[in-house]
C-alpha positions in Angstrom: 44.3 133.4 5.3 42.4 134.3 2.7 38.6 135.0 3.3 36.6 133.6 0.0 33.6 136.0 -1.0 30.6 134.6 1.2 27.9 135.4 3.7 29.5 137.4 6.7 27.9 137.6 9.5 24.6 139.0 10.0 23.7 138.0 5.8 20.0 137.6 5.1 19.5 133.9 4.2 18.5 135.0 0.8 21.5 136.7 0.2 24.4 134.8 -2.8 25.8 132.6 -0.5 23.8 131.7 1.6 21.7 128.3 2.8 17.9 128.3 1.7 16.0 127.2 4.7 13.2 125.2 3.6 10.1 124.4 5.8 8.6 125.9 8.5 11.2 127.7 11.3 11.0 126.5 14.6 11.9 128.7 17.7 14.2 128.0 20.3 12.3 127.6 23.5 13.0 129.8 26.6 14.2 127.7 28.5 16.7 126.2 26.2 17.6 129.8 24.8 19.0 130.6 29.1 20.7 127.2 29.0 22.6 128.0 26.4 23.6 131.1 28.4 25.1 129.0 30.8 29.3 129.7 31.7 31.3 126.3 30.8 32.2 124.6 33.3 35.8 125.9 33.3 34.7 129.2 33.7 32.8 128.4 36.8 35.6 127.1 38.4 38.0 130.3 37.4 34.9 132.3 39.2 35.1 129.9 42.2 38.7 130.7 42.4 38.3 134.2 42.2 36.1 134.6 44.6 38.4 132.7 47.1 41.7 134.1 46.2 41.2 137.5 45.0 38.8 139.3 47.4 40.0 142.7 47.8 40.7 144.1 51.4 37.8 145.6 53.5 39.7 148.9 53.8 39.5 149.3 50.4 37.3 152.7 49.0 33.8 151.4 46.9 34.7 152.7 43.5 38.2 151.0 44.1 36.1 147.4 44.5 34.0 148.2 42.2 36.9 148.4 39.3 38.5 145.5 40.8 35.3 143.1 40.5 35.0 144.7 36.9 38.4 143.0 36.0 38.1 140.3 37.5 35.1 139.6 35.8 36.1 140.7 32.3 39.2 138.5 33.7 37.0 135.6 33.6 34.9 136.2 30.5 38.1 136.5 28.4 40.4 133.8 30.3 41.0 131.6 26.9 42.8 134.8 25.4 45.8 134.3 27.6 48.7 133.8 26.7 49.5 130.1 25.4 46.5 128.8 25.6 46.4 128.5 21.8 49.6 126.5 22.2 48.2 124.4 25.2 44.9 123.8 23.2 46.3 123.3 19.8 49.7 121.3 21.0 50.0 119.9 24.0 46.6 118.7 25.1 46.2 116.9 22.0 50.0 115.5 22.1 49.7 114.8 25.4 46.9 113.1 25.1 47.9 110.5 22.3 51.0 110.0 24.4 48.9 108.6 27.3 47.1 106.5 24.7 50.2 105.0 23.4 51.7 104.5 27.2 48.5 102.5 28.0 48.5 100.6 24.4 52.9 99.6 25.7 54.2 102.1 23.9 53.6 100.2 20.4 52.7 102.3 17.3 51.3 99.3 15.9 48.8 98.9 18.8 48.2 102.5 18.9 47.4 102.6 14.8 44.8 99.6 15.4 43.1 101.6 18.4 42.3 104.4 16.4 40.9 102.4 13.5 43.2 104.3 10.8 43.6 100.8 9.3 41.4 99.8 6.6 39.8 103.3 5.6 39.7 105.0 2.8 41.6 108.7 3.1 37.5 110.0 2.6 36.8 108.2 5.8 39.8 109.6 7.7 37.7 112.2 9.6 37.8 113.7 13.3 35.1 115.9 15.1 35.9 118.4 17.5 33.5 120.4 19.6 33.9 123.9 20.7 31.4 126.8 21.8 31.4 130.5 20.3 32.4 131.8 24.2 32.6 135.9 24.5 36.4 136.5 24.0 35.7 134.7 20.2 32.8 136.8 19.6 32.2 140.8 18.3 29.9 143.3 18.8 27.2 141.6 16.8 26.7 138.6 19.1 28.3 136.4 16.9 31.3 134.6 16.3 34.2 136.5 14.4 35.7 135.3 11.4 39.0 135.5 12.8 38.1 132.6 15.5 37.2 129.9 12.7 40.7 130.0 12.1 41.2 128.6 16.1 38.7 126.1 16.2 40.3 124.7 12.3 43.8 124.9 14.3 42.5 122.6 17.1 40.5 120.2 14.7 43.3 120.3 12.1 46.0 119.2 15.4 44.1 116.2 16.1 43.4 115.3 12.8 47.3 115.3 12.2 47.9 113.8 15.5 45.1 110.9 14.8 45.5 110.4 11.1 49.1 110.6 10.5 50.9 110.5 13.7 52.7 107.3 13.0 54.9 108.9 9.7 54.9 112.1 11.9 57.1 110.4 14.6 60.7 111.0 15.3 61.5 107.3 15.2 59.8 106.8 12.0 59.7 108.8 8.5 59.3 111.8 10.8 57.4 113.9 8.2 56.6 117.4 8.9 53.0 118.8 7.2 53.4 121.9 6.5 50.2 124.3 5.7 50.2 126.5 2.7 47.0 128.2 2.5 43.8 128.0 4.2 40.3 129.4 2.4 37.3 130.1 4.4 33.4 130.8 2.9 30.9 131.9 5.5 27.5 131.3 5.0 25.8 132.1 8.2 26.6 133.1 11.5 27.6 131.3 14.9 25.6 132.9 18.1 27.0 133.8 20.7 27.5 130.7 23.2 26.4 128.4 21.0 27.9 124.9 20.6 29.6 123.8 17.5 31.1 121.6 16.0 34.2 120.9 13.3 34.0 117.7 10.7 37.9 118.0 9.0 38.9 115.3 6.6 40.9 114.9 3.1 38.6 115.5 0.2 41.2 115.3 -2.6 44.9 115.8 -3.8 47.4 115.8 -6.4 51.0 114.9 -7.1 52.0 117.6 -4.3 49.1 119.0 -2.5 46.9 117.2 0.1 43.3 119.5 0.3 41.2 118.6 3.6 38.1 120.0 4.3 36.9 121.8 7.7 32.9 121.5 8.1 31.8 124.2 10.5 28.0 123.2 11.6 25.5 123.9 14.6 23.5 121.9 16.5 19.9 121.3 15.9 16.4 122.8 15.8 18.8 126.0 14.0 21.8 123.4 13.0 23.0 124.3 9.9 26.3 124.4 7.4 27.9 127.4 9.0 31.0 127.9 7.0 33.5 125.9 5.1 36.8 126.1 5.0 39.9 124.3 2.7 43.2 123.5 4.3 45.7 123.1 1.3 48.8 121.1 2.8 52.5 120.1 1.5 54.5 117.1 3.8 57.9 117.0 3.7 61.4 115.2 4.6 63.5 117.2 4.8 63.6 118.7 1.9 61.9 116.3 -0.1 57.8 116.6 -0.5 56.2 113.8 0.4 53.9 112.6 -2.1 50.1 112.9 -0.1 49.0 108.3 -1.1 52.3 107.8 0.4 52.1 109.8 3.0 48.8 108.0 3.7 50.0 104.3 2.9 52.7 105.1 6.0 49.8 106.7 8.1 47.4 103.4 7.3 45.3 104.6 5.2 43.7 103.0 2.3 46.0 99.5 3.5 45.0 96.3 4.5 46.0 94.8 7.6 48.7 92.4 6.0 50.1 95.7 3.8 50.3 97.3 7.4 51.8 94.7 8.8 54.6 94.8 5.8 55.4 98.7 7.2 55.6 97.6 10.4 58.0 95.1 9.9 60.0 97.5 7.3 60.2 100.1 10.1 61.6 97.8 12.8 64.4 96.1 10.4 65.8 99.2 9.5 67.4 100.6 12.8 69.3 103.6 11.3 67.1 106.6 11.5 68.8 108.1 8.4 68.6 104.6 6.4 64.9 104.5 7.3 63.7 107.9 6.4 65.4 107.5 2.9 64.2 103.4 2.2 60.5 103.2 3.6 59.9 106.4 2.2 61.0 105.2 -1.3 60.3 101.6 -1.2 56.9 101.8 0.3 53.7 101.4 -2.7 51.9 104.2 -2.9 48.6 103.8 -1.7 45.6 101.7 -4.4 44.7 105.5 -5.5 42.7 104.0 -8.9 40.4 102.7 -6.1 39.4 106.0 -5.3 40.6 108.4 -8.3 37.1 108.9 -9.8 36.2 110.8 -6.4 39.6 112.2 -6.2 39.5 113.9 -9.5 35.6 114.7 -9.0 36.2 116.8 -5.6 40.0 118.3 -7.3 38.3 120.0 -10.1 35.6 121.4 -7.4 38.2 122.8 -5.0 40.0 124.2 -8.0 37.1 125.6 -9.0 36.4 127.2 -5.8 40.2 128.4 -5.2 41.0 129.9 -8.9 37.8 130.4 -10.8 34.2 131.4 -10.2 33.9 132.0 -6.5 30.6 132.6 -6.4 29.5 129.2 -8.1 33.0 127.5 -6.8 31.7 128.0 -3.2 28.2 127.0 -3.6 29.7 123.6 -5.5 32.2 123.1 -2.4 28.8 121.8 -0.3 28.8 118.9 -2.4 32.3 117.9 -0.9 
């Protein structure tokens, strides 16, 4: 990772890098400053279970139950730190999860395309949302979200997005292409509280003969909401070997197709039975996606993101809000 010069936590607004608020602040009120105290849900039932399951015996000395609630309750706060939850959050609920969707749909990747509405957008439309909450473990001393834990929620978002958006070329029984994530850039301009919800906007923004650049929006919720951080995924996709130019690897996912150019891969696909024989054709035969329909945005948002990456990156980050 490589952290671009920004706003860490705790800047004053006026600080380089930061957003100007304009107008006049508003205060949380009381009462929604305790509810968003709260425990989530899951960590009420880990306390519930606790309490049932790891009681310790009567006979046991006061300072000795004193130490063992202590861990049990750090226990709790810090549950999501365990090990493999990263892999159960970032790969199997989400895989799991598409399975279902596909099970219920009859197993049919055309069905399961046309349920997600991939079909018909543009790759700037190809967005996903994912929620999450700045919980204790992802937090530091400050009472505010760590730098290092934007890089978990991205992981989640950037799962689902991959999952969602280009699952179809992703599968075994298709072009089976494998994204693969060079570098990812983060610039911070203010901080997440502690507890507070959150959520992550990630979609393509741009890309060039090689490189696919998607674009994780980190914001809060109002009467504070605001553009927390921003962060660029720069990916590759290959076969193999071989890099999978980003327009085809969207005209396999859907993207930027009509329905009748859709229905042209899907027909491609099942014709050629031979795994081997259909990696090689449909990846070769298969138009690239109508890229001149979008290249004026496409160059636009390039030069910015280069901008950001390799020159000024004071004035590159600012320009990145206009993404």
């Amino acid at each position: 990772w490589e952290i671009m010069p920004g706003a860490p936590n705790g800047t004053h607004p006026s600080s380089p890098g930061s957003i100007t608020v304009t107008g006049p602040a508003r205060r949380r009120p009381v009462t929604e400053q305790l509810v968003r105290l709260r425990p989530r849900p899951s960590t009420i039932l880990l306390s519930l279970w606790a309490l049932r399951y790891a009681r310790p015996t009567r006979s046991t000395g006061v300072l000795r139950r004193l130490i063992h609630w202590l861990t049990v309750y750090l226990a709790i706060l810090n549950w999501r730190i365990v090990p493999f939850y990263w892999h159960a959050m970032t790969l199997a609920f989400p895989i799991l999860k598409a399975k279902l969707l596909r099970w219920k749909l009859g197993s049919s990747t055309k069905a399961f395309i046309h349920h997600l509405g991939v079909i018909g957008k543009t790759p700037f439309e190809a967005k996903i949302i994912s929620k999450h909450c700045a919980t204790w473990n992802t937090c530091d001393f400050m009472l505010h979200m760590s730098n290092s834990a934007y890089a978990i929620a991205l992981d989640e978002a950037r799962a689902i997005w991959q999952i969602q958006m280009i699952g179809a070329a992703m599968r075994a029984d298709h072009e089976k292409v494998r994204p693969m994530i060079a570098s990812t850039h983060f610039t911070y301009f203010s901080e997440i509280p502690i507890l507070a919800d959150f959520q992550v906007e990630f979609r393509p923004v741009s890309w060039d003969h090689k490189w696919l650049y998607l674009l994780a929006t980190f914001t809060t919720d109002p009467p504070k909401g605001s553009q927390r951080c921003l962060s660029i995924t720069r990916m590759v996709n290959k076969i193999g070997r071989r890099t999978v130019r980003p327009e085809k690897l969207m005209a396999l996912s859907g993207l930027g197709q009509e329905p009748k150019e859709w229905e042209q891969i899907s027909q491609l696909r099942q014709v050629q039975v031979d795994k081997s024989s259909s990696t090689t054709q449909s990846s070769s035969k298969l138009d690239p996606a109508q890229q001149w329909l979008f290249e004026d945005r496409r160059v636009h948002n390039l030069e910015i993101i280069r901008a950001a990456l390799d020159g000024d990156l004071k004035i590159g980050a600012e320009r990145l809000k206009d993404l």
